[in-house]
C-alpha positions in Angstrom: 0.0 0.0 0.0 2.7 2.0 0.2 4.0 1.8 -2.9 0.3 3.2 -4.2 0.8 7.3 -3.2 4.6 6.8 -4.9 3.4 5.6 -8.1 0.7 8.0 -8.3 2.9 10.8 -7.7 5.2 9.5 -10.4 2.5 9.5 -12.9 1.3 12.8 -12.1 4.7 14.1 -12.6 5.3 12.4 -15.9 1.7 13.5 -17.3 2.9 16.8 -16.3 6.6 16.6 -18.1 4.9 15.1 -21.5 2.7 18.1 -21.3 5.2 21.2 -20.3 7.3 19.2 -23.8 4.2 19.0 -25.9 3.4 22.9 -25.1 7.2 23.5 -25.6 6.8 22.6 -29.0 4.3 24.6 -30.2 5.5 27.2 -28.7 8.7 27.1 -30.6 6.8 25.9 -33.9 6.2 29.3 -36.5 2.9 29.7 -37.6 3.0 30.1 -41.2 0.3 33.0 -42.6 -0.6 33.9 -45.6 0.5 36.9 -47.3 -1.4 40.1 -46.4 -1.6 41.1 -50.1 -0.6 39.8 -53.6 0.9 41.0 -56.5 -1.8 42.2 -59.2 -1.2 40.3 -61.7 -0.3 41.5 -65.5 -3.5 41.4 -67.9 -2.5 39.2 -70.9 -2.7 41.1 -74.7 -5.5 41.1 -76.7 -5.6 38.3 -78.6 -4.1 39.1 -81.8 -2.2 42.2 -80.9 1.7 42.5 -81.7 4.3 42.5 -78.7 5.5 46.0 -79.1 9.1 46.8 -77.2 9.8 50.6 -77.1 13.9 50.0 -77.1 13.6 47.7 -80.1 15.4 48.3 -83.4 12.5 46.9 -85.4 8.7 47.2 -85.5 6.4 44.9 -85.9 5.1 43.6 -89.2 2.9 46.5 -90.8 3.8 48.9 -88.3 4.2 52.3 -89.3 7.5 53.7 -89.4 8.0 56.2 -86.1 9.3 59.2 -86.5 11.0 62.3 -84.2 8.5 62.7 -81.4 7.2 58.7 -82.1 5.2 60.4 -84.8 3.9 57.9 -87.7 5.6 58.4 -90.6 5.1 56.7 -93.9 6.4 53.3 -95.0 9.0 53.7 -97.8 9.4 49.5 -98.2 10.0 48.9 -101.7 8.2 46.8 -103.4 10.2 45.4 -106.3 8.7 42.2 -106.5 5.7 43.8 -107.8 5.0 44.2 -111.7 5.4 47.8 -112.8 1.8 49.1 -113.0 2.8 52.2 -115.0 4.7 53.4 -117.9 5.9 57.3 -118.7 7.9 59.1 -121.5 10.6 61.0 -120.2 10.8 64.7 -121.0 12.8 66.2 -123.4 16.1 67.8 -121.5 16.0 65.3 -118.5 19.0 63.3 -118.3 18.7 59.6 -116.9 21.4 59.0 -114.0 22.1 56.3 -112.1 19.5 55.3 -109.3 21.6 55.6 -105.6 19.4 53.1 -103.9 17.1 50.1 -104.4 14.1 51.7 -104.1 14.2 53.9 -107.2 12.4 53.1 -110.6 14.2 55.6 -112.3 16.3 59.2 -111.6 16.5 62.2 -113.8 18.7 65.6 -113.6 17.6 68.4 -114.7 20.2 71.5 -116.1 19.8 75.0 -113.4 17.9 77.4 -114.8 19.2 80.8 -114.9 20.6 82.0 -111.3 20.9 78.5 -110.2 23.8 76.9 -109.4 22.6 73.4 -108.3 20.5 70.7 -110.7 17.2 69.3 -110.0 16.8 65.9 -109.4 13.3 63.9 -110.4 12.7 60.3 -109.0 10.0 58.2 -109.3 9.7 55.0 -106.7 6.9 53.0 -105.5 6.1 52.4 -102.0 3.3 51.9 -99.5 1.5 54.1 -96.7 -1.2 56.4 -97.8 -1.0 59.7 -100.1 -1.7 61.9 -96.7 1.2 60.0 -94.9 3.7 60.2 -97.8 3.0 63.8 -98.1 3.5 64.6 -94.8 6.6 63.2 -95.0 7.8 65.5 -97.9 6.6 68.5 -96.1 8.3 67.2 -93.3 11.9 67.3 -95.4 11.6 71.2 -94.7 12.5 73.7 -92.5 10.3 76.6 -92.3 8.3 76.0 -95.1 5.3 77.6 -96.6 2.2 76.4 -96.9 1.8 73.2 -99.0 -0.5 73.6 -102.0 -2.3 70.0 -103.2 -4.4 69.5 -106.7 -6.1 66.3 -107.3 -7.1 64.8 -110.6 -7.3 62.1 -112.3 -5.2 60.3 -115.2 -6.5 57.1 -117.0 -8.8 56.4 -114.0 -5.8 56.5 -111.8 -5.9 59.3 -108.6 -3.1 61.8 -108.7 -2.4 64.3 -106.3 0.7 66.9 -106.7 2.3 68.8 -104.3 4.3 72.0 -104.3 6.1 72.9 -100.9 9.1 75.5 -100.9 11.7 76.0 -97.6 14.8 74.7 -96.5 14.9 71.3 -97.6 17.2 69.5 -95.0 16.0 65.9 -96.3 18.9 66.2 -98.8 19.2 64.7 -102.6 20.8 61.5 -101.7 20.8 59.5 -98.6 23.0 60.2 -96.1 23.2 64.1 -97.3 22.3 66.5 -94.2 23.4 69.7 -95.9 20.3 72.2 -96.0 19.2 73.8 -99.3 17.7 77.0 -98.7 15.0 78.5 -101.2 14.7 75.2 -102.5 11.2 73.5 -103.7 9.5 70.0 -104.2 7.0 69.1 -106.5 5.8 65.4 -106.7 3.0 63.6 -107.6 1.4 60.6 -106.1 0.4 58.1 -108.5 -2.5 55.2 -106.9 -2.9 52.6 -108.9 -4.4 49.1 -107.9 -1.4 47.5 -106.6 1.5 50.3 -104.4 1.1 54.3 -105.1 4.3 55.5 -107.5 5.9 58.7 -106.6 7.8 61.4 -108.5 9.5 64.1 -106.5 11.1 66.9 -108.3 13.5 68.6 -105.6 15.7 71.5 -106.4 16.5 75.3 -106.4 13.0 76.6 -106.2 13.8 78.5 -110.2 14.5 75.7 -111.5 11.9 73.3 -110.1 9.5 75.7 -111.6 10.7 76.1 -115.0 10.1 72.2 -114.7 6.9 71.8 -113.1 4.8 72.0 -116.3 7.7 69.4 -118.2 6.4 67.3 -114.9 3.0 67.8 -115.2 3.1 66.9 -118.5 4.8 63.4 -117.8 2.0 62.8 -115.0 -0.6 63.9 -118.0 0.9 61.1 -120.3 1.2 58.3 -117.6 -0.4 54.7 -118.9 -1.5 52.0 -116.8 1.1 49.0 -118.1 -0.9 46.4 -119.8 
């Protein structure tokens, strides 16, 4: 009998150790919570919609060209593998020279006029983007120029819409040129057709451009859809 208050005691004692360890242990375990907020998540793209990146050195296809300012500016792709659409007579006094890139058709000089020092130069291309865009872009090739004058007609059921803008051309006559021109002037005509528009810019001292406009004209005048 004895031996009965002993081994009660002991098992108290125990019951009471395994408990003071169990509580230990949670104690000492980290509760884990969730996070108090979340990222927001990215919305995907449209479906369909090109993956622009701003500091890329290419756009995506049919993307207009950007400009100074991330202005659109016209496409100037040529388009080579296209048929020629058209077919002109080249004016008496123009002188063929050679084309300085891929994307001419054809390249003319013309002789300065009187009081000129400097040729013209005609070239006729073909290339996309609407008449608007391409227009703007001309006007563009000038520092403080005057107001743009624009005439539409039509020739063999094919729009045409000449321009006549007069400034400092900065755009220069062959790639890579940055020279400005002052009191020069550009006349060119944009050709639509069914396939890409054609394009004949006359740019030049502004005398001599206009002793050629109506040689110009006349070309435009005679154009013939190719058969």
């Amino acid at each position: 009998m004895r031996f009965a208050p002993i081994l009660l005691v002991g098992a108290l004692l125990g019951a009471a150790g395994i408990a003071a360890f169990s509580g230990g242990d949670r104690a000492s375990t980290p509760s884990v919570q969730p996070p108090s907020t979340l990222p927001p998540s990215m919305p995907p793209p449209p479906m369909g919609a090109p993956d622009i990146d701003p500091h890329a050195t290419t756009l995506p296809p049919n993307h207009p060209m950007i400009g100074p300012g991330g202005a659109p500016i016209a496409s100037v792709r040529p388009t080579s593998d296209e048929r020629a659409a058209i077919t002109w007579t080249v004016p008496d006094g123009w002188k063929i020279a050679p084309n300085p890139n891929a994307m001419r058709l054809a390249t003319y000089r013309i002789a300065p006029v009187a009081g000129d020092t400097d040729e013209a130069e005609v070239s006729i291309s073909r290339a996309g983007g609407t008449t608007d865009a391409n227009i703007q872009r001309w006007v563009g090739q000038f520092d403080a120029a005057g107001k743009d004058t624009r005439i539409e007609k039509t020739v063999k059921g094919m729009k045409v819409t000449i321009v006549d803008v007069t400034g400092t051309y900065a755009g220069g006559m062959t790639p890579g040129a940055s020279t400005p021109h002052t009191g020069w002037a550009l006349v060119g005509a944009i050709i639509e057709t069914s396939g890409s528009p054609y394009f004949l810019k006359m740019i030049g001292p502004a005398k001599t451009v206009r002793a050629s406009r109506a040689a110009l004209e006349k070309l435009v005048d005679g154009v013939t859809p190719a058969s």
